[in-house]
N, C-alpha and C positions, 0 to 999 in steps of 0.2 A: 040569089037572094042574100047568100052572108054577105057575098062582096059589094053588095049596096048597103047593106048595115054596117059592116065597117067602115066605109066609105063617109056615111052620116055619122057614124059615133064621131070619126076624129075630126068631122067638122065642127059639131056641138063640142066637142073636147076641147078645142080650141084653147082656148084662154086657158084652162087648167094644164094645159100643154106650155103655154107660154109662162105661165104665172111665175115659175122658182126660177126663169131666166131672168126676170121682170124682179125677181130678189134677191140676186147677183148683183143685178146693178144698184139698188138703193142701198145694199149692203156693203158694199164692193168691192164683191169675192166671197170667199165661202167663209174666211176664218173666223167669219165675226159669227157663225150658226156654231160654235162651237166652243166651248169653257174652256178654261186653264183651269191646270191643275198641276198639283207639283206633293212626292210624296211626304213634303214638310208640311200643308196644309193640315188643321186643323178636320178632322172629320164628327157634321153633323148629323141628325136624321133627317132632314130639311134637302139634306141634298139628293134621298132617294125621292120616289114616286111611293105612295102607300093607299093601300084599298084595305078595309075593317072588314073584316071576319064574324060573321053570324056567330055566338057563340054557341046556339042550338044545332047548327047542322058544318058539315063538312065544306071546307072551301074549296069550289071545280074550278078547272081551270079545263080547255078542252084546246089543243094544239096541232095546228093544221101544217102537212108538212109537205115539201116542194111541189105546189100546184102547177107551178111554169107552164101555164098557160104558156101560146106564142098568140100574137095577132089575130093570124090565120084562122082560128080555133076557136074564137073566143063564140064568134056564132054558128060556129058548127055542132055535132052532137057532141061532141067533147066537151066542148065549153059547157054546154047547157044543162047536161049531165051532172059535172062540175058543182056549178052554181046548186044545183037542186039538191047534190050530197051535202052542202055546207050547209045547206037553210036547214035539211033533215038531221045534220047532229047538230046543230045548236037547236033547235026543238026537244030533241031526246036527250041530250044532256043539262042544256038551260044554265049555262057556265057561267063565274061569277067573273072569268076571265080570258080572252084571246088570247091563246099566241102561234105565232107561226114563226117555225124556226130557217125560214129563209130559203130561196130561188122560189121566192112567192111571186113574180108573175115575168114572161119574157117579152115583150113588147109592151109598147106604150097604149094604147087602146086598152089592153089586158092588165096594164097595173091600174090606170083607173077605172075600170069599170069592178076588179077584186077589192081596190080601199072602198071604193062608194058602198060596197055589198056588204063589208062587214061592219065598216061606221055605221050603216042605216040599222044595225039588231040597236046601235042606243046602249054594249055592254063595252069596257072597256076593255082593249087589245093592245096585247105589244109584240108588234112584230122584231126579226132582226135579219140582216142583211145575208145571204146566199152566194155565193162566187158566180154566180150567174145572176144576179140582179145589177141589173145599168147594162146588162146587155141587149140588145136587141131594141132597145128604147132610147133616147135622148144621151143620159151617162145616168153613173150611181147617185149623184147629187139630185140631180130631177126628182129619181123616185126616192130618196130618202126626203126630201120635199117634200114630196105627195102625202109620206107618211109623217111627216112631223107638224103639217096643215089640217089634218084629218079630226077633224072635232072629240073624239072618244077616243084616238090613237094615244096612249103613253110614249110612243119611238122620242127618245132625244137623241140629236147627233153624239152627247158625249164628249170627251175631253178631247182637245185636237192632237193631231197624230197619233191616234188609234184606229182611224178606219172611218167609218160609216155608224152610229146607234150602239156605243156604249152607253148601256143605263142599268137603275137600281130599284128593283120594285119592293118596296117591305108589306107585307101581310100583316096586320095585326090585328089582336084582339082586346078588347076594353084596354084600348090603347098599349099595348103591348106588342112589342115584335115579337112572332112566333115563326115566320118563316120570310126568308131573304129570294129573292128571284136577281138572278144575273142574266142580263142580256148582253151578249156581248158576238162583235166582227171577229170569223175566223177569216174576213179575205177571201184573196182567189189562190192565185200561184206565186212560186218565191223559185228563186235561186240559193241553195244549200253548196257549204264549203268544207268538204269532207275532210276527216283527222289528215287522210293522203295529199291534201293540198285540190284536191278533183274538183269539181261542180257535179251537183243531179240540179236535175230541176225538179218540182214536184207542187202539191198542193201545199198553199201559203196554213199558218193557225194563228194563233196567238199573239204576240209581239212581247217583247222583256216588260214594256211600259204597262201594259194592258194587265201583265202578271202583275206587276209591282201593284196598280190601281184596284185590284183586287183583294191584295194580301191589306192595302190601307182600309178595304169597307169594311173586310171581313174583322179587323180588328176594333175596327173605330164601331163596329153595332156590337160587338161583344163586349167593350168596355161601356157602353150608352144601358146596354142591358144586366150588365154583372153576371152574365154566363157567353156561352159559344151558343149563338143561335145557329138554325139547323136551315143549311139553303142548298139551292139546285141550281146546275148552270145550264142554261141554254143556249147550244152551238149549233154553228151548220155542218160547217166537218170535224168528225170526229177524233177526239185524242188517239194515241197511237196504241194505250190501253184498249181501246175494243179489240184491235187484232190479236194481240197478247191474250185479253180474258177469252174468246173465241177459242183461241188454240188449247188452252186449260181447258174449258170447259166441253170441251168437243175430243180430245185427244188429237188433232191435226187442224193443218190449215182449211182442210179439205172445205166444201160448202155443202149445207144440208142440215141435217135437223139436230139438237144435240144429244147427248149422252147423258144421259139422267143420274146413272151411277156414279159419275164425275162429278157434276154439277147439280147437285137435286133444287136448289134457289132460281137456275138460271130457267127461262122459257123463252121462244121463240125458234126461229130458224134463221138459216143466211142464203141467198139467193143471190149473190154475189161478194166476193171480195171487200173487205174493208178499205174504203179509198183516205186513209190518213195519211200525213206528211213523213217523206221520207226519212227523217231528223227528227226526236222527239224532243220537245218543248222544257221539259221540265212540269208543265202544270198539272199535271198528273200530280204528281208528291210533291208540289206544292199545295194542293188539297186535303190529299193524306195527311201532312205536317197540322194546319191548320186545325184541322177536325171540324169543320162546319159544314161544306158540300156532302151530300150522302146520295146525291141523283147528278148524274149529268146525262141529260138529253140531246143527242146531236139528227138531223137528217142528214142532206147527202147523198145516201144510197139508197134507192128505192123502194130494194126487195130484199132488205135486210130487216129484220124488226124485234129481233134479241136484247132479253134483257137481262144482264148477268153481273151478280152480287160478284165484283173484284176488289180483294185488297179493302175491302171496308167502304168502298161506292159502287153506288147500282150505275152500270152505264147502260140507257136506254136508247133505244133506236124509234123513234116517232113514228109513225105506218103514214105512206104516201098519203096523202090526198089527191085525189081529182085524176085525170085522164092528163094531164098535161105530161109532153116529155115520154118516159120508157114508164113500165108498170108492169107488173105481173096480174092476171084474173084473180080476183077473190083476196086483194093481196090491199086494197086502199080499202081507205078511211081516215079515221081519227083516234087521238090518245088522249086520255082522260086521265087526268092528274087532282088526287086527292089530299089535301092536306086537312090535318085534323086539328082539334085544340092542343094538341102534344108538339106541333110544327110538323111534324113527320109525314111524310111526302109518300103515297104511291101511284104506279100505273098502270092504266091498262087500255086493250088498243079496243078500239069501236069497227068492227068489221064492217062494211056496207057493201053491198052487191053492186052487183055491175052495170 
């Protein structure tokens, strides 16, 4: 019976299957879905996305994290499971905002039937791009399509050569920015060229461009505002900092629950290894420097969900969603992220059963 339902989805799918092929060609090629930018630009607020803040209640934002769905799955108890945890936290939380920090779905069947799901709640969502999205499905351009066609989707491709869905979400209040949202491509994999002259290979992050386009918003909304507004980034793999604050705060590499008398701020556990790039980036302290990130949220790893105050940023580990891919029991759900009238940003994960 699924394999007749999937059978009919990707025939009704059709044309939505074909559609970003079909604006390839009127466009002709990808670069025209994508801005220029240059760090001499002039930076306005015109050029983020912005959603107003209640000023009587706190701004939710509820962040769904590597569903990866495959195909296979989509109509089986996985999927449907799946599907019925997303409708049950945005019920329970009732969020002012989506986001999903990326390997939101592995097959084509399964990315369209997750954007249709969370376009139809009518709240607006910004997803970002996972090292495993364009796999399994058509490439990354298709489903970064799907998501930038989606009627209540924020995803913009972003400036060209940076990836997939750099964009700039501002929160504000009677018209004020009070808190900055970064979505940004960590990629897949790269090749690194050690001090030795050697190669590793390893998971891709960041890009120099992507730092530099970030150190221009972060400056161009603090000079638009006359202070440093207070923002979060949202990545799919993680800076090199969590295995670092991990190890502080746990007294080893080791995995498992942490050490309290080390870290009395930090909460959560690690159920595996920190999978960050072999070579760290720099954007670490270049956040530090800045003073405006105070949260960085990455997925990635599934059974990790620690959240530990490093160096003056909280780095948060988003809690799976969904049955798709590996998972631990008791271990998915959702992270709920609160911003107040102050900008100031916290988290916390939405446990769901199994």
């Amino acid at each position: 019976m699924a394999t007749l339902k999937l059978i009919l989805a990707f025939f009704l799918s059709f044309f939505q299957i074909l559609s970003p092929v079909g604006a390839l060609v009127v466009n002709l090629g990808e670069d025209n879905f994508f801005s220029e930018w240059s760090v001499t630009d002039e930076f306005s607020a015109d050029y983020c996305a912005e959603i107003e803040k209640d000023p009587d209640e706190d701004f939710t934002i509820l962040n769904l994290a590597d569903l990866q769905l495959k195909d296979d799955l989509v109509f089986e108890e996985e999927g449907e499971k799946t599907v019925e945890m997303i409708d049950n936290l945005v019920k329970e939380t009732d969020p002012d905002l989506i986001t999903l920090t990326g390997d939101n779905a592995w097959g084509t069947v399964a990315y369209i039937n997750l954007v249709k799901q969370i376009d139809a709640y009518g709240i607006p969502w910004a997803p970002i791009m996972g090292n495993h999205d364009g796999q399994c499905c058509i490439n990354e351009f298709w489903a970064a399509h799907l998501l930038f066609k989606a009627e209540n989707c924020l995803f913009e491709f972003g400036p060209e050569n940076m990836g997939y869905g750099n964009y700039i979400i501002n929160i504000t209040e009677n018209g004020k920015i009070i808190h900055t949202l970064f979505m940004v491509d960590t990629h897949d994999g790269a090749d690194y060229t050690l001090e030795d002259g050697s190669t590793i290979g390893g998971y891709d992050h960041l890009w120099d461009n992507q730092i530099e386009w970030y150190k221009w918003a972060v400056n161009g909304i603090s000079e638009i505002e006359g202070r440093t507004v207070e923002s979060s980034v949202f990545m799919h793999i993680p800076v090199c900092e969590y295995k670092d604050a991990w190890v502080v705060a746990n007294g080893s590499e080791e995995i498992g629950t942490l050490a309290p008398e080390l870290a009395p701020e930090a909460i959560g556990v690690s159920g595996e290894g920190v999978s960050c790039p072999p070579v760290n980036n720099g954007f670490f302290d270049v956040c530090k420097e800045l003073g405006s990130t105070k949260n960085i949220f990455a997925g990635h790893d599934h059974i990790n969900n620690f959240q530990i105050y490093y160096e003056g940023i909280r780095l948060n580990y988003m809690l799976k969603t969904g049955y798709g891919a590996y998972y631990a029991d008791g271990f998915v759900g959702g992270t709920v992220i609160s911003i107040g009238s102050d900008g100031a940003a916290y988290a916390e994960h939405i446990y769901m059963s199994n």
